[in-house]
N, C-alpha and C positions, 0 to 999 in steps of 0.2 A: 548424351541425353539421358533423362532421367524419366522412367514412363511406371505405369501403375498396368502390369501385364494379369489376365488370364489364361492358366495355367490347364484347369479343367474345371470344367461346368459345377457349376453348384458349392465352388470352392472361393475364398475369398481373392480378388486383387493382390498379387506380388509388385513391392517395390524394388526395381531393379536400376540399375546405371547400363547403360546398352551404347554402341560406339553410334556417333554420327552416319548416317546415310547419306549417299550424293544422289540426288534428284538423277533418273535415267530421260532417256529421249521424252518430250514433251510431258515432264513430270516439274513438280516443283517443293522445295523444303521448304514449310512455314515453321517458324519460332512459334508457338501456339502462346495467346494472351489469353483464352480462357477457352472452357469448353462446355456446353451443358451436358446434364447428365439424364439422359430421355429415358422413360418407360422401358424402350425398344433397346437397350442396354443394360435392362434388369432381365428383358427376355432372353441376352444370348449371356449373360451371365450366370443365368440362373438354368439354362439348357431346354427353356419354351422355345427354340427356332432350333432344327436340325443342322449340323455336320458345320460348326462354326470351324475359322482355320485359327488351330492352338499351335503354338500360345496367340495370342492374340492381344493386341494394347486396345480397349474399347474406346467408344467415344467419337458422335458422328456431328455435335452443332460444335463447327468447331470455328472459333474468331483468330487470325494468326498476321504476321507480316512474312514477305516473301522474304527469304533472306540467300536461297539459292534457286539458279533457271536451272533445267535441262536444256539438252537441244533442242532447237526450234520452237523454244517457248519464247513470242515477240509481244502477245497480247498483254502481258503482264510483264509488271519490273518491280527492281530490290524495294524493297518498304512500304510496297504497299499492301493495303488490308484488305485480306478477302475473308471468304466465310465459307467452308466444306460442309455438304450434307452425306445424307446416307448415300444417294447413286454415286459412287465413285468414279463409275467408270463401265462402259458398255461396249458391246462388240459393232455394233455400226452397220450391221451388213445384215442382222436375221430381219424375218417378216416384220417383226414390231419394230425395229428400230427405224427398218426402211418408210414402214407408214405411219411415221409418227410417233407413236408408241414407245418411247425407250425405256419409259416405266420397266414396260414388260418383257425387256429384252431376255434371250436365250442364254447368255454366258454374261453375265453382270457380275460385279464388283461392288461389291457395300464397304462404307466407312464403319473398320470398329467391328465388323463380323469378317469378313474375308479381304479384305485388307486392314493394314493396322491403322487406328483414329488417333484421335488426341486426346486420350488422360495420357499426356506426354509432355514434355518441355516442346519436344520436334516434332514435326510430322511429313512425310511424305505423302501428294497429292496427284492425281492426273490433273493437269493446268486446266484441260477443257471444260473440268467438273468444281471449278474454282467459282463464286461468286464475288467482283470488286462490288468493295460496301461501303469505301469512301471514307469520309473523316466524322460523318456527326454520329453523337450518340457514343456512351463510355462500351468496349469490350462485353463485359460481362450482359449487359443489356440487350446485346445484338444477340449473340449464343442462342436463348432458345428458340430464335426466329429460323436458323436454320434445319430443324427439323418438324417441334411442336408448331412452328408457324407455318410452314411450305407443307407438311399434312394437311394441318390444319385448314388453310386455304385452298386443296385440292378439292377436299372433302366438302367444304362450303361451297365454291363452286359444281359438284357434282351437284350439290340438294336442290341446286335451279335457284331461282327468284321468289318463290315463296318469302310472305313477309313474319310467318310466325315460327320460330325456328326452335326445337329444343336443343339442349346441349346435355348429353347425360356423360356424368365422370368431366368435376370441375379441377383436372389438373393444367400444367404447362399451356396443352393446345389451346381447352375448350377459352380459358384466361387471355390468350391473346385473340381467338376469334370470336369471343365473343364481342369484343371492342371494334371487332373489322364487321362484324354485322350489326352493333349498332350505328356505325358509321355510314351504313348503307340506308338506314332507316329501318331496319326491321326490329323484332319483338323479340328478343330473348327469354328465355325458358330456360334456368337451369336447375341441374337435376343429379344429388349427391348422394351420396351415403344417406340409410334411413337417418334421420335423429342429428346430423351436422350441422349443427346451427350455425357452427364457425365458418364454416364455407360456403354456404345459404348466403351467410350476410355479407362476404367476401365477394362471391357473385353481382349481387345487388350494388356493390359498391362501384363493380367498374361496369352496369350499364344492363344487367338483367333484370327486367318487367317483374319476374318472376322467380320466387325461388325456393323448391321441396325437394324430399327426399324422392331415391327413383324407384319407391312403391305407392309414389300420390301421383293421380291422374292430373294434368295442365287444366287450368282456369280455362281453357279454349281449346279446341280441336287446333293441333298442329300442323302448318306447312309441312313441311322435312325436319327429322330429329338425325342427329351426327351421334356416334356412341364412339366416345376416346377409350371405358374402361373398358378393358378385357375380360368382360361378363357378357358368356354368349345370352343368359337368362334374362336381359337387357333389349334384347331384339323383341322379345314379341310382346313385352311394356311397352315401346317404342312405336309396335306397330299398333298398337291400342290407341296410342295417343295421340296419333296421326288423322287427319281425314284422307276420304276418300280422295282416290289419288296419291293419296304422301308418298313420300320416300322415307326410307331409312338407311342413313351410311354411314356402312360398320369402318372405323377411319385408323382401328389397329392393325399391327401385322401380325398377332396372335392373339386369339380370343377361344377363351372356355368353351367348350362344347354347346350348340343353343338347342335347347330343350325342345320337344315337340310342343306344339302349339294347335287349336283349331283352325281349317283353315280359314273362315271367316275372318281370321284377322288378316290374310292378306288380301282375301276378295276385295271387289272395289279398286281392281285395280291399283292398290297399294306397292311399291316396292320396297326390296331390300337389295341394295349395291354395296359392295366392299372397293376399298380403295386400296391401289396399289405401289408405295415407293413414289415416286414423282418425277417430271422430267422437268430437264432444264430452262422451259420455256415458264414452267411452273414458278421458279425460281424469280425468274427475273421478271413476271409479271409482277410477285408479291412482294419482291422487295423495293419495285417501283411505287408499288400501292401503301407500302408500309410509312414513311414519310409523311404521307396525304393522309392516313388517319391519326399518325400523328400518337402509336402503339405506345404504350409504357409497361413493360416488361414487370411483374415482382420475381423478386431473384433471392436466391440466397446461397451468397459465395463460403464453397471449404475450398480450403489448399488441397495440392493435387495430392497429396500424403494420405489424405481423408478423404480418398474416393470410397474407401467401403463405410464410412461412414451415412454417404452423400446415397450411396445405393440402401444404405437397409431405412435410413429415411423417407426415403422415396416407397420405399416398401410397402412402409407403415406408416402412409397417409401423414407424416410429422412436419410440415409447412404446406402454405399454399402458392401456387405458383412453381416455378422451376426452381433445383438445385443447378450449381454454375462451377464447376472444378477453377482454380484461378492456378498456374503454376509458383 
């Protein structure tokens, strides 16, 4: 197999040739067709998340065919197409697992930080943490549905029912959810870099009411605002532009320090909730919903050679929509 590894933090992707793995007990090898390249992979490359396991192959939206079982893998068979996100794999048995919760499990396993992902040709999986995704819809397409999307739709469901919704930091997520909440009937709001007209108008294209920079206040008091970029100084814009009542969820897994603030802006009963990873039920509600709105990805495929390409673009805001590693 031929994989694109990290070495140590803040250092570029090594390409490397590495022997084949056999799937162990209830594990499984996918051939990977493509992978996205999330945010949340510039943070363990770049050393924003503590004590990653180096080296390490990143890479957690990952589109693949089975190509070998473990034991007692029966749910799944050769050829067919699943999709890996970040939860890899969980202990089953702490408080949070047993109530639900395996977001927030006690000894967890992430795709791409502490197990190895897919900027690879191959990848080893826990089967139970596999998504079937069936036949419609090209590879590449599907990809950033398994993290930017299944956040994304965590996150949107936390903000409740609320029908006017901001979206601040228009990358991968807010791009696909915001299509899943005009879909719902609600009001979109998004909200870029000062001065981005590029993405302003990108927004507006696929279903935002509304679209400034995130130093302009919303045409209306906001339901719930979702914040994708990792700018703690985002929170309490957010909380400004919310009504009474809002929410605010923070929908990264690493975010800038957020600035003090008066607390009138949280009075009012306003909140701020962070989201946490995602559980499996999370999954397969949104990949069942994903069909029904009927999602269209922008994408933009490098070969897997040009993963640190695919990351310092992501960097530096250089497309809109998701980057998509292809092997």
């Amino acid at each position: 197999m031929y994989a694109m590894q990290l070495r140590a933090c803040g250092t570029p992707l090594v390409g490397i040739e590495l022997p084949d793995r056999e799937p162990g007990p209830g594990e499984i090898r996918l051939k990977v067709a493509a992978c996205g390249v999330c945010r949340t992979d510039l943070h363990v490359v770049d050393g924003d998340l503590p004590s990653p396991r180096l080296p390490i192959i990143p890479g957690h939206e990952i589109v693949g065919r089975v190509e070998a079982l473990g034991t007692g893998v029966t749910h799944l068979r050769l050829g067919e197409r699943v999709g890996i996100p970040w939860l890899g794999h969980t202990c089953g048995t702490c408080p949070y697992c047993a109530g639900g919760h395996e977001n927030l499990c006690d000894a967890p396993l992430f795709t791409g930080y502490t197990r190895d992902g897919g900027f690879a040709t191959t990848t080893i999986a826990d089967s139970s943490y596999a998504f079937p995704l069936g036949e419609n819809d090209d590879d590449v397409a599907l990809a950033p549905l398994l993290c930017a999307g299944l956040i994304g739709w965590r996150a949107l469901v936390m903000a409740g029912g609320g029908k006017r919704l901001g979206l601040y930091g228009f990358g991968a997520a807010a791009h696909i959810i915001a299509q899943v909440a005009a879909w719902q009937g609600r009001a979109v709001y998004a909200f870029t870099r000062p001065g981005d007209i590029s993405t302003q108008s990108f927004a507006r294209s696929i279903g935002a009411i509304w679209a400034g920079g995130s130093d302009e206040p919303p045409p209306s008091p906001l339901d719930a605002a979702l914040i994708f970029a990792p700018i703690g100084s985002l929170v309490p814009a957010a909380l400004k532009a919310v009504r009474k009542g809002g929410r605010v969820v923070c929908a990264g897994i690493h975010m800038s320090d957020i600035p003090s603030f008066p607390y009138r802006l949280l009075w009012e009963e306003r909140q701020v909730v962070s989201v946490a990873n995602l559980t499996r039920q999370d999954g397969i509600d949104f990949l069942k919903i994903a069909p029904q709105v009927g999602i269209a990805t922008t994408t933009n495929p490098y070969p897997l050679t040009a993963a640190n390409e695919a990351l310092d673009d992501l960097r530096e805001g250089r497309f809109e929509g998701a980057a998509v590693l292809v092997p």
